[in-house]
Backbone as ProteinMPNN parsed JSONL, in Angstrom:
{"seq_chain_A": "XXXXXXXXXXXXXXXXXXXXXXXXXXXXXXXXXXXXXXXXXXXXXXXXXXXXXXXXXXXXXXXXXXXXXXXXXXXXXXXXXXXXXXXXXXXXXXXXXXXXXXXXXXXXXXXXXXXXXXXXXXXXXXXXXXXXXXXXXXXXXXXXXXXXXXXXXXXXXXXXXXXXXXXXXXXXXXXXXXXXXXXXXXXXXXX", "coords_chain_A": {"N_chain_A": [[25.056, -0.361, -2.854], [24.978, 1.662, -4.792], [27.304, 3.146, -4.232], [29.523, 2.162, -5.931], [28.706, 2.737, -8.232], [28.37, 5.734, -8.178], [30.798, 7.178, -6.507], [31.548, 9.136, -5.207], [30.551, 9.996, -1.996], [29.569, 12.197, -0.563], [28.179, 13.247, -3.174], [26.221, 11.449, -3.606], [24.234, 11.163, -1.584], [23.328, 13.988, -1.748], [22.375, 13.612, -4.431], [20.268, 11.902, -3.404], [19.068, 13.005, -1.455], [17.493, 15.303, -2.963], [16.523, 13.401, -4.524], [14.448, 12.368, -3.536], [12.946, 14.056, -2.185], [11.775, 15.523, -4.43], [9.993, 17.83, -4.816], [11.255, 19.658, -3.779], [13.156, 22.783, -2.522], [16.157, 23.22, -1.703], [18.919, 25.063, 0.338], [22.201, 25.731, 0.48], [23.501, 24.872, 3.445], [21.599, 23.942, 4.89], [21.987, 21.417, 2.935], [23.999, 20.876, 4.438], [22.739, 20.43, 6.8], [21.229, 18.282, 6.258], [22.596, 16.165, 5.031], [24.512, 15.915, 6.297], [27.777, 16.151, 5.964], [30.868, 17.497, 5.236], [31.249, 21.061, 4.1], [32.718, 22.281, 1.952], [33.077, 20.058, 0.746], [30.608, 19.353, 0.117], [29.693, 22.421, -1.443], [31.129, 21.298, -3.564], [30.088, 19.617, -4.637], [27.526, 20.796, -5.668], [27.764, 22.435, -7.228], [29.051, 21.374, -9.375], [26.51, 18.98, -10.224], [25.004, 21.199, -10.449], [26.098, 22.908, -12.534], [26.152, 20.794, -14.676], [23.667, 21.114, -15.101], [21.421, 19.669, -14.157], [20.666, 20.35, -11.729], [18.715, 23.381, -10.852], [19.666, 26.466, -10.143], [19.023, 29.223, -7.815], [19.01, 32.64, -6.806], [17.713, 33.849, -4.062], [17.241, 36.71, -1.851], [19.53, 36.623, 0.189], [20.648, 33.983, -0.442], [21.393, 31.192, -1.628], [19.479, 29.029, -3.338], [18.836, 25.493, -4.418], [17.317, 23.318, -6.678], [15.706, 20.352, -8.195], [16.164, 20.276, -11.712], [13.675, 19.19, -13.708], [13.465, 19.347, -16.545], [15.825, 17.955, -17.061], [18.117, 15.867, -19.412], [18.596, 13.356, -18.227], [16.999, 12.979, -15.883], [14.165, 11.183, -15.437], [15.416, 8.95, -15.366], [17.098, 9.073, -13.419], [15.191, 9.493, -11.402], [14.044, 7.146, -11.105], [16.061, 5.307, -10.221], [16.783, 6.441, -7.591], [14.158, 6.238, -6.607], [14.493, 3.376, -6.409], [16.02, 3.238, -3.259], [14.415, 4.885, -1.34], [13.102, 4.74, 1.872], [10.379, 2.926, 2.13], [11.516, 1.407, -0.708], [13.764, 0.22, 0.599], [13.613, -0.833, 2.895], [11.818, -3.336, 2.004], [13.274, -4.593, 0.378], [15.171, -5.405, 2.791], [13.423, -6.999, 3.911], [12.483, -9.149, 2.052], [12.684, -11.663, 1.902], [10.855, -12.276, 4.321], [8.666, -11.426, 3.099], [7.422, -13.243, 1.537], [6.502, -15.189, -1.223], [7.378, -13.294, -3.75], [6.612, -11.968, -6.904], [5.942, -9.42, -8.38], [6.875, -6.777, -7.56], [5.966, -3.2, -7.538], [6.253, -0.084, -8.105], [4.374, 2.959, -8.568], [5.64, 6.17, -10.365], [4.294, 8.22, -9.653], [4.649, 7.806, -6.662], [7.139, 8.193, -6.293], [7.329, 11.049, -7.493], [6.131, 12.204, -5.287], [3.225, 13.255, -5.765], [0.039, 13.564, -5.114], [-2.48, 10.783, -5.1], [-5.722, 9.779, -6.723], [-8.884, 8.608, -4.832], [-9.121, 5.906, -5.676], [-6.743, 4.896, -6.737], [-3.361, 3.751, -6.813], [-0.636, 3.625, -4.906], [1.472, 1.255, -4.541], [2.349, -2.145, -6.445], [1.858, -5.429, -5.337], [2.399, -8.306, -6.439], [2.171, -12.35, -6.005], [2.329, -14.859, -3.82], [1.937, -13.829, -1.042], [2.973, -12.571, 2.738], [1.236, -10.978, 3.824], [0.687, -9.56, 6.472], [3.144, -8.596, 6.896], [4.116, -7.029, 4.984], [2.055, -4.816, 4.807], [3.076, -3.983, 7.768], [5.834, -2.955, 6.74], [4.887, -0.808, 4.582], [3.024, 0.862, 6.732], [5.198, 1.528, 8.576], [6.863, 3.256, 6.319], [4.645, 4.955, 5.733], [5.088, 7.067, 7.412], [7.297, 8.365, 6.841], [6.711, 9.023, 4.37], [4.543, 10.706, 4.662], [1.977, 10.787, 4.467], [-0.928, 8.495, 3.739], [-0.228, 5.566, 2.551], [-1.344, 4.007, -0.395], [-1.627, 0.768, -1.519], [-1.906, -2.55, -3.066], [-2.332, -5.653, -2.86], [-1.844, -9.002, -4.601], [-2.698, -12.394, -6.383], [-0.311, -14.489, -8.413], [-2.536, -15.291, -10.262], [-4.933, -14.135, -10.213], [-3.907, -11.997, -10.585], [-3.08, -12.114, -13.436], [-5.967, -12.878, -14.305], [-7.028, -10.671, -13.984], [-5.217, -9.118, -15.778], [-5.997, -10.079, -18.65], [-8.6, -9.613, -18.706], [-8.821, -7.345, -19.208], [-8.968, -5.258, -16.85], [-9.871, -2.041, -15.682], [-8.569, -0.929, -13.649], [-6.115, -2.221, -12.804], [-4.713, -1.777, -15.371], [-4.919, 0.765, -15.248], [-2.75, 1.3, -13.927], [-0.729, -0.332, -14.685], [-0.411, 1.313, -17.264], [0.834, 3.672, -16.374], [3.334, 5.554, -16.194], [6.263, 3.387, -14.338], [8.038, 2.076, -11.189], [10.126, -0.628, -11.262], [10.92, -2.918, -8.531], [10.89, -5.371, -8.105], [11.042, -7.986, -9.747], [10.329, -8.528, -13.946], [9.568, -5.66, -15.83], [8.877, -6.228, -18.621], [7.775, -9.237, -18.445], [6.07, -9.316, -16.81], [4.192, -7.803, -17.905], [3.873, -8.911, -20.355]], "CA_chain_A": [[25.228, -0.661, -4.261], [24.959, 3.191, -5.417], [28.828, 3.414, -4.379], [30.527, 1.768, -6.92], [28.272, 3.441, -9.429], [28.586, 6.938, -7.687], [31.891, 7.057, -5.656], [31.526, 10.412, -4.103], [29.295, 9.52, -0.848], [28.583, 13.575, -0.846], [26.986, 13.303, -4.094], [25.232, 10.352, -3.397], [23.594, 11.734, -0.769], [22.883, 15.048, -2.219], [21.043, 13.001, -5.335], [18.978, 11.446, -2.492], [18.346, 14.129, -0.785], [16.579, 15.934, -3.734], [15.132, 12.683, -5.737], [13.741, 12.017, -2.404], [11.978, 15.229, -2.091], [11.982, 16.488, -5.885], [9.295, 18.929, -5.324], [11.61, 20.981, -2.974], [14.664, 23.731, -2.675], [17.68, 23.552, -0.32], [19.846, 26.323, 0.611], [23.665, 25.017, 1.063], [23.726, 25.048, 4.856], [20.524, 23.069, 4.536], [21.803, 20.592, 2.404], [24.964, 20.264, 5.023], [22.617, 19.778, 7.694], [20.325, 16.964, 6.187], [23.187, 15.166, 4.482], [25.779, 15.313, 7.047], [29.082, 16.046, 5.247], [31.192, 18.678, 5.206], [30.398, 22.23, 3.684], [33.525, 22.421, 1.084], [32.493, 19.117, -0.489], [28.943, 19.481, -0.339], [29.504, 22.826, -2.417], [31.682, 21.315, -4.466], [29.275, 18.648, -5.738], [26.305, 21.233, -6.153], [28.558, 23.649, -8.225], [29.209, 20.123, -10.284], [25.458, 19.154, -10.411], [24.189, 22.442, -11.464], [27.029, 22.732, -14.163], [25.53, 19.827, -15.415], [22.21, 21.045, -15.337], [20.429, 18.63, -13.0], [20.27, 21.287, -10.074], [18.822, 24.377, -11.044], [20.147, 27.313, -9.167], [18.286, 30.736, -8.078], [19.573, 33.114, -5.897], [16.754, 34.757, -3.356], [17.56, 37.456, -1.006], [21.028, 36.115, 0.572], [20.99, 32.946, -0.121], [21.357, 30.529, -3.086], [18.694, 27.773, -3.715], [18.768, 24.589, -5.584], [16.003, 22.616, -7.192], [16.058, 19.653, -9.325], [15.342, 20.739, -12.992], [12.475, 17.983, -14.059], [13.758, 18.512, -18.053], [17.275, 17.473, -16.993], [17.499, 14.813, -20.244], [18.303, 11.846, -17.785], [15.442, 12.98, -15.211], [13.641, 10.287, -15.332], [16.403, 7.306, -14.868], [17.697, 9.023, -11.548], [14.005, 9.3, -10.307], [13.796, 5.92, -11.622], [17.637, 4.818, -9.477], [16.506, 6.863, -6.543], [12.938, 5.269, -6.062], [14.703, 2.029, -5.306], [16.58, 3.466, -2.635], [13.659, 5.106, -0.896], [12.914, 4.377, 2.998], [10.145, 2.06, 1.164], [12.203, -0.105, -1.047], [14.716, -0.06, 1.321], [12.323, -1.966, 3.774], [10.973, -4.094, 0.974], [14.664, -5.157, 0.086], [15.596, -5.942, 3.881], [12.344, -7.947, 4.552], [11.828, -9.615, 0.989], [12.687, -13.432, 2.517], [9.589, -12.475, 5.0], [7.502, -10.958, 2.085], [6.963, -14.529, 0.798], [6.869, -15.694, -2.885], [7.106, -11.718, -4.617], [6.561, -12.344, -8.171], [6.269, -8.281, -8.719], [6.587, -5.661, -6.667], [5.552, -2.585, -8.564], [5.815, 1.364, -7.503], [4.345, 4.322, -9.3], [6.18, 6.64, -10.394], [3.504, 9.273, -9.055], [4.976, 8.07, -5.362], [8.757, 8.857, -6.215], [7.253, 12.324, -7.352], [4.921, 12.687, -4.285], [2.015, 13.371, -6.363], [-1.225, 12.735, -4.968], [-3.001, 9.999, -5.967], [-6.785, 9.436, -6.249], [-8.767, 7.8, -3.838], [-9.29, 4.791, -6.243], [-5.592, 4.953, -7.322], [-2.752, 2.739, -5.808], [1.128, 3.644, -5.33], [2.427, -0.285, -5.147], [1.451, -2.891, -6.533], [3.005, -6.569, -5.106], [1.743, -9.738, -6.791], [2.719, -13.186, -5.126], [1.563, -15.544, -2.297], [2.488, -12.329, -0.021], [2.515, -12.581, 3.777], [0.055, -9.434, 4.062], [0.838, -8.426, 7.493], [4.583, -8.17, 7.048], [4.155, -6.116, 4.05], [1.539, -4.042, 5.578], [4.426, -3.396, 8.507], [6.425, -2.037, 6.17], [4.288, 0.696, 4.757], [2.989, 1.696, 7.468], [6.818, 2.631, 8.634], [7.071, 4.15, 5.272], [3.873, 6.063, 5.433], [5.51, 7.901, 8.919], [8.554, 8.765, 6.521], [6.262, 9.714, 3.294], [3.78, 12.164, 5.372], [0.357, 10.786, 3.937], [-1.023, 7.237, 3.157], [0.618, 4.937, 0.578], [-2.367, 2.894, -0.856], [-1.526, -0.173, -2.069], [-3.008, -3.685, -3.314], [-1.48, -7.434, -3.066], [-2.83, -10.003, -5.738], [-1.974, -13.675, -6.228], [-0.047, -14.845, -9.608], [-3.389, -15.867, -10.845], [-5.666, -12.973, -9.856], [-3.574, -10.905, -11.738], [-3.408, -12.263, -15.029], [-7.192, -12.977, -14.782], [-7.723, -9.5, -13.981], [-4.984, -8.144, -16.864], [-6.615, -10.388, -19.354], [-9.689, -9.254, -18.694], [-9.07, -5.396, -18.942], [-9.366, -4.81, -15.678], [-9.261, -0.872, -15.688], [-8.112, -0.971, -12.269], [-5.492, -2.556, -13.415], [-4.764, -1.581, -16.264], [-4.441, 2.308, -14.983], [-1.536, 1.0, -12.919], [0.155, -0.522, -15.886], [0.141, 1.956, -18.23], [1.459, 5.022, -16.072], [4.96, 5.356, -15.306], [6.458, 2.828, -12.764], [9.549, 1.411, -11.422], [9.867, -1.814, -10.762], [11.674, -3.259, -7.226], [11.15, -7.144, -7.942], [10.696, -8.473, -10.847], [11.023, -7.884, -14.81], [8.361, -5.099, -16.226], [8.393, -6.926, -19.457], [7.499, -10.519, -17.876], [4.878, -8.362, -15.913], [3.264, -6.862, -19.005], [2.866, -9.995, -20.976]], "C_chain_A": [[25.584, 0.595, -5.075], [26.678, 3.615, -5.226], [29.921, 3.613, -5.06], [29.874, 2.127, -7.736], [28.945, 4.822, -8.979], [29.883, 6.675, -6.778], [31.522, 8.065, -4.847], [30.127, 10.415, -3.604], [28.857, 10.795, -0.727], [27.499, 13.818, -2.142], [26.248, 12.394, -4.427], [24.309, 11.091, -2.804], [22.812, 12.926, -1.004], [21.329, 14.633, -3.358], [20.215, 12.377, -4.491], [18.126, 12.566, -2.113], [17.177, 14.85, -1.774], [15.95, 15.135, -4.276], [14.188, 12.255, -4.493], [12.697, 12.971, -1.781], [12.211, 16.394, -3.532], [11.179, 17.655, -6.12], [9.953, 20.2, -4.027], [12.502, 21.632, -3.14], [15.283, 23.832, -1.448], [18.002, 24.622, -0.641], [21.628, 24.999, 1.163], [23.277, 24.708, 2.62], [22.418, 23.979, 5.753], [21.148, 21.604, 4.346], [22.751, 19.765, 3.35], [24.252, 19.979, 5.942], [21.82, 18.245, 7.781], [21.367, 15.799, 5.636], [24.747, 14.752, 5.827], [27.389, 15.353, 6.802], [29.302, 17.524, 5.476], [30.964, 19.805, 4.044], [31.252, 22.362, 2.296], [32.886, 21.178, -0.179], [31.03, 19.035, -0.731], [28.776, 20.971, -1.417], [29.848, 22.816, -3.486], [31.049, 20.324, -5.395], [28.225, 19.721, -6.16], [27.098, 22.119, -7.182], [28.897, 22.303, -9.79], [27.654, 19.61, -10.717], [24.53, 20.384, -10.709], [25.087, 23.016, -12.659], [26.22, 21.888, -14.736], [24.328, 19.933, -15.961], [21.254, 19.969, -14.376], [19.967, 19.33, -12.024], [19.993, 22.604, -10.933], [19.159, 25.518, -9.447], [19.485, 28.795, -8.954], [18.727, 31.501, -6.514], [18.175, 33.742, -5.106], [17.44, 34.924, -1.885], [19.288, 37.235, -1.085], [21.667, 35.142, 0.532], [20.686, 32.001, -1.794], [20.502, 29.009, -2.824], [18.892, 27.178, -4.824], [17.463, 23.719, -5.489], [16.299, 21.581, -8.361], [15.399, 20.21, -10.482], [14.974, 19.468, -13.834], [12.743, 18.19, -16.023], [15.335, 18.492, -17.876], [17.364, 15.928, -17.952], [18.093, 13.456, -19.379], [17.679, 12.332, -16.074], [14.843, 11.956, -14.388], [14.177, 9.041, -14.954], [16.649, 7.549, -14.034], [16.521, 8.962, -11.086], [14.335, 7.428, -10.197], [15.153, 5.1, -10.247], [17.25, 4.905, -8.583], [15.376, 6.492, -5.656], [13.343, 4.368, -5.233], [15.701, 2.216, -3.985], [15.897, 4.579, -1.324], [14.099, 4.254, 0.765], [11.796, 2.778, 2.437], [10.521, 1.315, 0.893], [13.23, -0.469, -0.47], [14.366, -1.227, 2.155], [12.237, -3.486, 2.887], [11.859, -5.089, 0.465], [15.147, -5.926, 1.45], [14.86, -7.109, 4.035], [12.028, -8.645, 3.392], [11.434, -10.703, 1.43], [11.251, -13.22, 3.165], [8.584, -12.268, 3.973], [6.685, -12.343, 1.802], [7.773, -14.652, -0.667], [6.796, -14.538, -3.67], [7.432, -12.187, -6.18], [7.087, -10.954, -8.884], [6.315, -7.502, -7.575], [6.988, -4.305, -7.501], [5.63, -0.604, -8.247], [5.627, 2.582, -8.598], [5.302, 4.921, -9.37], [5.296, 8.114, -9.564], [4.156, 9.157, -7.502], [6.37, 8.606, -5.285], [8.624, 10.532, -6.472], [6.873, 13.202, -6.308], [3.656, 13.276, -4.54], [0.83, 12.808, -5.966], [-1.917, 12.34, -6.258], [-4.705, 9.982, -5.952], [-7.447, 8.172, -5.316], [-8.96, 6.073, -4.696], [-7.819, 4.028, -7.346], [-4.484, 4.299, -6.162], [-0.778, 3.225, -6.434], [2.008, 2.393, -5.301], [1.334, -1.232, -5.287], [2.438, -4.443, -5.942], [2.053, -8.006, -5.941], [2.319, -11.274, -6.116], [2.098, -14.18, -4.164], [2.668, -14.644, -1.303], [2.305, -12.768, 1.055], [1.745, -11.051, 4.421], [0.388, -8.923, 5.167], [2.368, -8.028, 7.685], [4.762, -6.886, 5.78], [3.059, -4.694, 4.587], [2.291, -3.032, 7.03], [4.709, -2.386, 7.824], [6.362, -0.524, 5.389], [3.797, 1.232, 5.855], [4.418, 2.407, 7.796], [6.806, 3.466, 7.683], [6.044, 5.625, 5.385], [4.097, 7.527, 6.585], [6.537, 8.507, 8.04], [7.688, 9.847, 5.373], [5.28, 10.596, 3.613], [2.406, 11.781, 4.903], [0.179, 8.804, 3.763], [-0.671, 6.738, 1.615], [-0.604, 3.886, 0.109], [-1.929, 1.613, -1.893], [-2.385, -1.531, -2.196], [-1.9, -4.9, -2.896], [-2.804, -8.74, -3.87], [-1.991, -11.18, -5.826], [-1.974, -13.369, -7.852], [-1.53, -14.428, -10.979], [-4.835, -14.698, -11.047], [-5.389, -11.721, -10.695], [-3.271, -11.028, -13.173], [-4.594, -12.525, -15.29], [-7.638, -11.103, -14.867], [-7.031, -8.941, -15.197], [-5.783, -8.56, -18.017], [-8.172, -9.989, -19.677], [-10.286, -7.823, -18.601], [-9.439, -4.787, -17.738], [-9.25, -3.126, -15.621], [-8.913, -0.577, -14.722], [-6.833, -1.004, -12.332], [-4.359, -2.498, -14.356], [-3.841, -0.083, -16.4], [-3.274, 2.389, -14.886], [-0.819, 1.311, -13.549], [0.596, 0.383, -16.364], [0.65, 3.219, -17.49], [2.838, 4.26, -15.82], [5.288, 4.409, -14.357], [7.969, 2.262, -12.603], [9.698, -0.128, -10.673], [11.006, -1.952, -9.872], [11.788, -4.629, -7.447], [10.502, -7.303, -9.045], [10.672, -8.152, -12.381], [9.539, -6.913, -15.487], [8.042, -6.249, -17.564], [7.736, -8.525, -19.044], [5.837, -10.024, -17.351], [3.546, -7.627, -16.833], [2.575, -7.969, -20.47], [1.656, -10.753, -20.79]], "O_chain_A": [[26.433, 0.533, -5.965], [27.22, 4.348, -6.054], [30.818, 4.456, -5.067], [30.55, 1.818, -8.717], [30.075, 5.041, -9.415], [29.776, 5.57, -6.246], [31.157, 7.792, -3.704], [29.056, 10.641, -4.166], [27.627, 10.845, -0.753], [26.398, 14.368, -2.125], [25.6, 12.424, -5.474], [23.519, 11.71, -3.517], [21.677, 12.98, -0.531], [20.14, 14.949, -3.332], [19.101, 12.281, -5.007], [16.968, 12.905, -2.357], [16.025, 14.939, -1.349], [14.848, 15.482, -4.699], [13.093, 11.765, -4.77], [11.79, 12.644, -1.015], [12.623, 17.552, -3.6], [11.312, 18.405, -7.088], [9.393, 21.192, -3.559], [13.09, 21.243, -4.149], [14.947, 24.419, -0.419], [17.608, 25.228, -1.637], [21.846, 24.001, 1.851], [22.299, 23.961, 2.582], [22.438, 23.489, 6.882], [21.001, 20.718, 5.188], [22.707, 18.536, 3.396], [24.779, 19.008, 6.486], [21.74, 17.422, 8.692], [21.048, 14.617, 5.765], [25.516, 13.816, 6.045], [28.145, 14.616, 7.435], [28.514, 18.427, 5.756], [30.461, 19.379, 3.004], [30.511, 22.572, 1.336], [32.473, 21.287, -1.334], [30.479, 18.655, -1.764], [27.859, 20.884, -2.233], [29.497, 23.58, -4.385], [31.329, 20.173, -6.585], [27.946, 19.51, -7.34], [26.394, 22.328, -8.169], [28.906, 22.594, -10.986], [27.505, 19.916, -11.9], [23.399, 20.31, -11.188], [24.576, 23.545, -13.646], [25.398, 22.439, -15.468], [23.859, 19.278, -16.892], [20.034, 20.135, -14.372], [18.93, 19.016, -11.439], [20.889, 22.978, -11.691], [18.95, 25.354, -8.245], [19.432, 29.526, -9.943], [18.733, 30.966, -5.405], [17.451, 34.232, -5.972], [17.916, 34.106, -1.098], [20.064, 37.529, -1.993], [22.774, 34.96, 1.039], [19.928, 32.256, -2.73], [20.963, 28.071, -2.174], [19.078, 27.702, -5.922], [16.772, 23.498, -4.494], [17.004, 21.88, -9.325], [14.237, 20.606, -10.402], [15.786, 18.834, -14.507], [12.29, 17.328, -16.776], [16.007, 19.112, -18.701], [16.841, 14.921, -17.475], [18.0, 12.408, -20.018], [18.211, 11.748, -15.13], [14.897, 11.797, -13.169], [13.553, 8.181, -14.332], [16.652, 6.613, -13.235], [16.522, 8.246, -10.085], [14.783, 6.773, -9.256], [14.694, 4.298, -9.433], [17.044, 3.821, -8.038], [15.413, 6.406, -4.429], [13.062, 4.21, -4.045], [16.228, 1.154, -3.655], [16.65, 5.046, -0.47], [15.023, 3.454, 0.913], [12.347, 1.679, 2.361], [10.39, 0.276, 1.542], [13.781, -1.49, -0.882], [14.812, -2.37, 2.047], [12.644, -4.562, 3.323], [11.484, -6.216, 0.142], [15.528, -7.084, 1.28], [15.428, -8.177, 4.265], [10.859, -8.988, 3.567], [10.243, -11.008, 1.496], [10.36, -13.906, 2.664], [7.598, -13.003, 4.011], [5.458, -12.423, 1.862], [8.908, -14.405, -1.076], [5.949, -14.715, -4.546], [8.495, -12.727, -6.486], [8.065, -10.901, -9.629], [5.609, -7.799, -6.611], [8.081, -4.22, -8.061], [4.512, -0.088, -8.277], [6.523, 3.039, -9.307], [6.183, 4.566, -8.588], [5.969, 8.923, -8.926], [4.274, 10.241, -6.931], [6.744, 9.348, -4.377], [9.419, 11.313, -5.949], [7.07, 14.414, -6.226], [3.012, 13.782, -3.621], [0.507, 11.687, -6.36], [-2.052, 12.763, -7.406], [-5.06, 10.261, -4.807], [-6.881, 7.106, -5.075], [-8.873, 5.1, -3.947], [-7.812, 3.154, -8.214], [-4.672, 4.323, -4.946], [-0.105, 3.2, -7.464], [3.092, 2.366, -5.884], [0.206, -1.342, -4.808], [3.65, -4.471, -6.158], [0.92, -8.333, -5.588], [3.342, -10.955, -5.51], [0.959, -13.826, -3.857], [3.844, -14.846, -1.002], [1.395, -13.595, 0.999], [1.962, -10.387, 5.435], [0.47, -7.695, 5.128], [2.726, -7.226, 8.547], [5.566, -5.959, 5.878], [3.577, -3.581, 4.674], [2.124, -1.833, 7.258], [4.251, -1.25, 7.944], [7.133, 0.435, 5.413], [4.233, 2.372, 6.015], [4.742, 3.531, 7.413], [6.733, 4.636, 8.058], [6.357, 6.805, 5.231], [3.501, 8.605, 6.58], [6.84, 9.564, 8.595], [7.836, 11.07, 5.368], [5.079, 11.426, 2.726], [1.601, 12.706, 5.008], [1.14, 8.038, 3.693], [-0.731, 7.095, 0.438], [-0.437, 2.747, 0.545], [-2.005, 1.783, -3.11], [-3.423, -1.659, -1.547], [-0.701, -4.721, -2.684], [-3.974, -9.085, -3.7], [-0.811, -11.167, -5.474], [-2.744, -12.675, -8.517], [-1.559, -13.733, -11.995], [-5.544, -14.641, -12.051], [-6.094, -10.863, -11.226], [-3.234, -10.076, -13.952], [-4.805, -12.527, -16.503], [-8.384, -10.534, -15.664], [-7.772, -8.268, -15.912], [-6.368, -7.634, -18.579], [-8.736, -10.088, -20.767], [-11.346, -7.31, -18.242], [-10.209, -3.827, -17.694], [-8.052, -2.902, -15.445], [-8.857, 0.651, -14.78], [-6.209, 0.001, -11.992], [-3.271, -3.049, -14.184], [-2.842, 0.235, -17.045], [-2.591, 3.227, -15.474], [-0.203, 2.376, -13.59], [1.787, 0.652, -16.208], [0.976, 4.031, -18.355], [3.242, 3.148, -15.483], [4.586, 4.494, -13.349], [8.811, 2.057, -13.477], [9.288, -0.442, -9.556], [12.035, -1.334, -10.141], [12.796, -5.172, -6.995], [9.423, -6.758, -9.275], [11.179, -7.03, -12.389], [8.485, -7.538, -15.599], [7.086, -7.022, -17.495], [6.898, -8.761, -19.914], [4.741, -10.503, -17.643], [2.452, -7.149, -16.53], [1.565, -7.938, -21.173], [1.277, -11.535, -21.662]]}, "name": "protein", "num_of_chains": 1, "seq": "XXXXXXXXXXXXXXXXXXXXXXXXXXXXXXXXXXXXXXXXXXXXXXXXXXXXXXXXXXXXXXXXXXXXXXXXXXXXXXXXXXXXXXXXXXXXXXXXXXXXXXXXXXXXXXXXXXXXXXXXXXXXXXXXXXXXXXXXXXXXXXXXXXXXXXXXXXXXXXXXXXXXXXXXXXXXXXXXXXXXXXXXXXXXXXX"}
């Protein structure tokens, strides 16, 4: 889908590569070996993305590092783009039909940063008559890709408007932080 928004499959890839690990720094030679493309067009998008400001650039020793710069003023919408294109919602997208009836399916934004979470804190949320062990599948795979456990919940329709109605601060926490939604509409979700 990202194609016909983005045309150039090198700087697709590149914006993966970093919203996919935003708390790290490539080196060119790096970026050609995780993305796969050749070296001319891979420096010719980062020389284009750090014009722009999105990539900051710092030279150490011999070698030039890039880093996403987190007040780049649209930031937040590529995390936001890049989430759903995760190993994760990638899964989540292939296998929905098995998922069941997905009403929401819900992801922090704390997991697109890689920000640990507390232990009473949850990176998706799915609401639905879910088939639990197919969704369970699927993080686990994920949690082999994301390097730590992904804690998540599954709640029926009904479960979860008794619990928002009822201030659940559990709940509640979810809601009000950052998130990006994979299935379903936030506003629908928040009434």
């Amino acid at each position: 889908m990202l194609e016909h928004i983005i045309p150039s499959k090198a700087r697709r890839k590149i914006l993966q590569l970093f919203f996919h690990n935003p708390n790290e720094s490539f080196y060119l030679r790096k970026i050609v070996r995780d993305i796969d493309e050749e070296v001319n067009a891979v420096k010719r998008e980062l020389d284009i993305l750090s014009s722009s400001k999105l990539l900051n650039k710092e030279k150490r020793l011999n070698k030039i590092f890039y880093s996403l710069n987190r007040s780049f003023i649209f930031y937040d919408e590529f995390l936001r783009i890049f989430t759903k294109s995760t190993f994760l919602a990638d899964n989540i997208y292939k296998n929905l039909a098995k998922l069941g009836k997905c009403k929401f399916i819900v992801v922090s934004s704390k997991f697109a940063k890689q920000i640990p979470i507390k232990e009473d804190e949850i990176y998706l949320l799915i609401v639905g008559i879910i088939v639990v062990p197919e969704i369970s599948s699927i993080v686990a795979e994920a949690e082999k890709q994301f390097g730590r456990e992904i804690n998540y919940t599954v709640m029926t329709e009904e479960e979860f408007a008794f619990r928002k109605k009822n201030n659940d601060p559990f709940i509640w926490r979810f809601l009000k932080q950052p998130k990006v939604m994979l299935v379903g509409s936030e506003d629908d979700m928040l009434k």
